[in-house]
N, C-alpha and C positions, 0 to 999 in steps of 0.2 A: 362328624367323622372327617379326620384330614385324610386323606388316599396315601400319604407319602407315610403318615405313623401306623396307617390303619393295613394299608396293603390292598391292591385293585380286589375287583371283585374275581372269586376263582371257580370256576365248575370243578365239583370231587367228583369222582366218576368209581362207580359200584362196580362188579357182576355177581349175580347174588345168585346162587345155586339153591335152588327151589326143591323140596319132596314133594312126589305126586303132582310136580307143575305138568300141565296138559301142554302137549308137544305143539297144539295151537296158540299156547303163551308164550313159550318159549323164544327169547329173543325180545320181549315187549320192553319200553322203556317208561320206566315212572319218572318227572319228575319232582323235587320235595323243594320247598322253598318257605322259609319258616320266618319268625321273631322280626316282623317290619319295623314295629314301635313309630308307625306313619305318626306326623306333627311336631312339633317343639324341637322341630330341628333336627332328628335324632336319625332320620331319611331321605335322602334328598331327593326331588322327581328326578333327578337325573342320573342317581344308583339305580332308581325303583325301573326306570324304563330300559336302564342295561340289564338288570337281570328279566326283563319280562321277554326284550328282544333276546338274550342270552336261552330262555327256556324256549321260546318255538324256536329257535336255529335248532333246536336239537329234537325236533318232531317229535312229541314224547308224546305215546299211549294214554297215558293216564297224570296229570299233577294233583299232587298234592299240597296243602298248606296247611303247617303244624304248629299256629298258631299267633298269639300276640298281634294282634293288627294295629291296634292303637296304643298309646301310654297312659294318661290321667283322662285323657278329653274323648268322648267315645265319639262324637262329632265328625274327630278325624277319618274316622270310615268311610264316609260319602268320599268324599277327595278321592281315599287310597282303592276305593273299588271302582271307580272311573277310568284308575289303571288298569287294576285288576281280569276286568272284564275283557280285555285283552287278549289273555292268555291262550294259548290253543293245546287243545288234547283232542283226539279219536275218540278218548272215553268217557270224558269229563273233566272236570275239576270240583275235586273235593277237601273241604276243609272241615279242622275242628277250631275249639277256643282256645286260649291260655288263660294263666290268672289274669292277663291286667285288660283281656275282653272282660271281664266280672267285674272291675272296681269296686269301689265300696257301696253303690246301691245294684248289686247283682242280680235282680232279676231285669231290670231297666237296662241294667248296660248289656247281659248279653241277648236279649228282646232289638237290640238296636242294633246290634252287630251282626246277628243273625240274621234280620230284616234285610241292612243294607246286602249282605253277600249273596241273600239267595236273587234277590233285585238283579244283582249283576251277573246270574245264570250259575253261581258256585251254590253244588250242593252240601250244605252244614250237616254233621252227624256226630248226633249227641246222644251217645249209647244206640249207636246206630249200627247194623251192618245193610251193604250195600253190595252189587252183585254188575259192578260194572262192565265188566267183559262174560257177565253170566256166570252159570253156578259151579262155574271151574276154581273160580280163586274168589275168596271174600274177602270186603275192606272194613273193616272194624273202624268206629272213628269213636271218642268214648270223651266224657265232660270230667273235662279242667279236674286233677287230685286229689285237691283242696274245695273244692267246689261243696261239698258236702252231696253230690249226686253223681262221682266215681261210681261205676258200677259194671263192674267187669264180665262180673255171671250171669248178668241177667241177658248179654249179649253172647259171650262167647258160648255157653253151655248151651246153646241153640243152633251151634252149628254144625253141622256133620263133622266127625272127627276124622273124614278121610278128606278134605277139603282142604289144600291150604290156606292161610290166611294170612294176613298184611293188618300189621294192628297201629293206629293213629293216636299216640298220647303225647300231649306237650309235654310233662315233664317228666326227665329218665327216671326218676325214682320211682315210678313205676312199674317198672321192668322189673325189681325185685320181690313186688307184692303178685305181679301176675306171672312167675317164674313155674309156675305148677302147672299152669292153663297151656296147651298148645300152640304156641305165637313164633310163625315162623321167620315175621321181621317186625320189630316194632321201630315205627317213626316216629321221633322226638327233637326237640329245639331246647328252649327255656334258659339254656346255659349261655347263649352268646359263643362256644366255644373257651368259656374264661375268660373272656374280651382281654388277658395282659397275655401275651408270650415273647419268649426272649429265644433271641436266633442261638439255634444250636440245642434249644431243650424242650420249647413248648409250652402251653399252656402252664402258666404256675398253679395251676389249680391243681396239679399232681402231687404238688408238695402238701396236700391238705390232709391227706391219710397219715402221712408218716407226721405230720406234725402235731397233728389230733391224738397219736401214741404217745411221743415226747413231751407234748406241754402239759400239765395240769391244767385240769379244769378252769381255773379260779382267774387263770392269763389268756382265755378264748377270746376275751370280751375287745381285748387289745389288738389282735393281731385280726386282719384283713383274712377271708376266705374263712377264719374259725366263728367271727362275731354274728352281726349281722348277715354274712355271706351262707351262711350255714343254714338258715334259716328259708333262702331262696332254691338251695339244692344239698341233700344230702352228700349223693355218690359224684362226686366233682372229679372222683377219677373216670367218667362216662361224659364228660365235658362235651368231647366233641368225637368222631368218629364210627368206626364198626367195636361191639363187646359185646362178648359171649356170656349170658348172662343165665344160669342154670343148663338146659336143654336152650336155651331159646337166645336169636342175636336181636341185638338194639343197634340202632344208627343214630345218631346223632348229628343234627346240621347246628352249624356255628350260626345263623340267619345273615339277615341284610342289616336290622336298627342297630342299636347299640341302648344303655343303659350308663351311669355316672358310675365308674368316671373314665369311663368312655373306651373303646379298644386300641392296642399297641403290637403292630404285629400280625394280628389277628382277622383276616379279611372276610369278608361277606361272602358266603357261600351258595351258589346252585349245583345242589345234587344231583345226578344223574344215576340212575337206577337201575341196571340192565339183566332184568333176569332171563338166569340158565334154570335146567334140571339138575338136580341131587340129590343124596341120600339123607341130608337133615346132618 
């Protein structure tokens, strides 16, 4: 990534109005920091150590990491959790996978990745919940969409419905399958934010609805964002940001890597998360 096409690295900054958040959480800061894609160039240690010193400048309660640590070489894990291990929270630091923790021999690659992170004191939760400031608010952390061991219910229907919760999925399209479930923030990555944006509009990944309307089918194959891009994420207008998605909101972080062919515009993100109380 060039910094001059790519855009410095930016903290987006939340406040997220909670139901039934306990007036003891209130004011806590999560931070989210997603999609490394550590090796092959794709991170450099000297993005990776600005966003690591960028998240303890900002004392945060609780971090999170939404995924993607490595690209093709699961190897690169050791390196990136050298950084990782770093990080400071009051409550922890919690991660899930993405697809390209699974690569193609998946039980190996995420055995290895899961390995290295918990090594480095980050606890992994894979259809997990976790009760890190205790049984006031729950972190749901749930395994990669695609993965073939998504499994939403077997977590969420175990937890008290008067609870809030905080739900951890790489990729948004998620958020449309578990829109029935009680989810009162769901954290996701996987999109890069679109990696192309042009000043003045945005992510061009917005253009991908309305043009999924106008084109026939049989021309997808040709055009960027309907081909192969389609295939990496459905709701590409959830790219990047807050979306209200049934009853329930998603967040979406743009991450730190990048992916080919490469970001414009589009800069590396540390979110900042500050929740208030609300009526949902």
């Amino acid at each position: 990534m060039h910094r001059i096409l790519t855009g410095g690295l930016r903290v987006d900054r939340l406040t997220f109005p909670m139901a039934g958040l306990s007036d003891r959480l209130v004011g806590s800061i999560i931070v989210q920091l997603s999609d490394f894609h550590y090796g092959e160039g794709r991170l450099s240690d000297r993005l990776l150590e600005r966003a690591i010193i960028t998240s303890n400048r900002l004392n945060p309660d609780l971090v999170v990491l939404t995924g993607d640590y490595v690209t093709h070489d699961p190897t690169s894990i050791d390196v990136l959790v050298s950084h990782l291990k770093h990080l400071q929270s009051r409550a922890g630091v919690y991660a899930i996978l993405g697809n390209h923790d699974l690569g193609y021999r998946r039980r190996y690659y995420r055995d290895r990745i899961i390995e290295a992170l918990q090594r480095g004191g980050i606890e992994v939760l894979w259809n997990r919940v976790a009760y890190p400031w205790g049984p006031d608010l729950a972190l749901v952390g749930l395994a990669e969409w695609k993965s073939g061991a998504f499994s939403p219910r077997s977590v969420l229907d175990g937890i008290d419905p008067d609870i809030p919760r905080i739900v951890l999925s790489h990729n948004p399209d998620t958020a449309a399958f578990m829109k029935n479930w009680r989810i009162d923030l769901q954290l996701s990555g996987h999109t890069h934010g679109g990696q192309v944006c042009l000043p003045g509009f945005g992510s061009i990944s917005r253009l991908v609805k309305p043009l999924r309307r106008r084109i026939p089918d049989r021309f997808h194959r040709y055009i960027p964002y309907l081909s192969k891009c389609s295939r990496v994420v459905h709701h590409w207008e959830w790219a990047s940001g807050l979306h209200r998605v049934g009853n329930n909101w998603l967040y979406v972080n743009r991450g730190l890597g990048t992916h080919p062919p490469g970001r414009f515009f589009c800069p590396p993100e540390v979110t900042e998360i500050k929740l208030g109380v609300g009526n949902g």
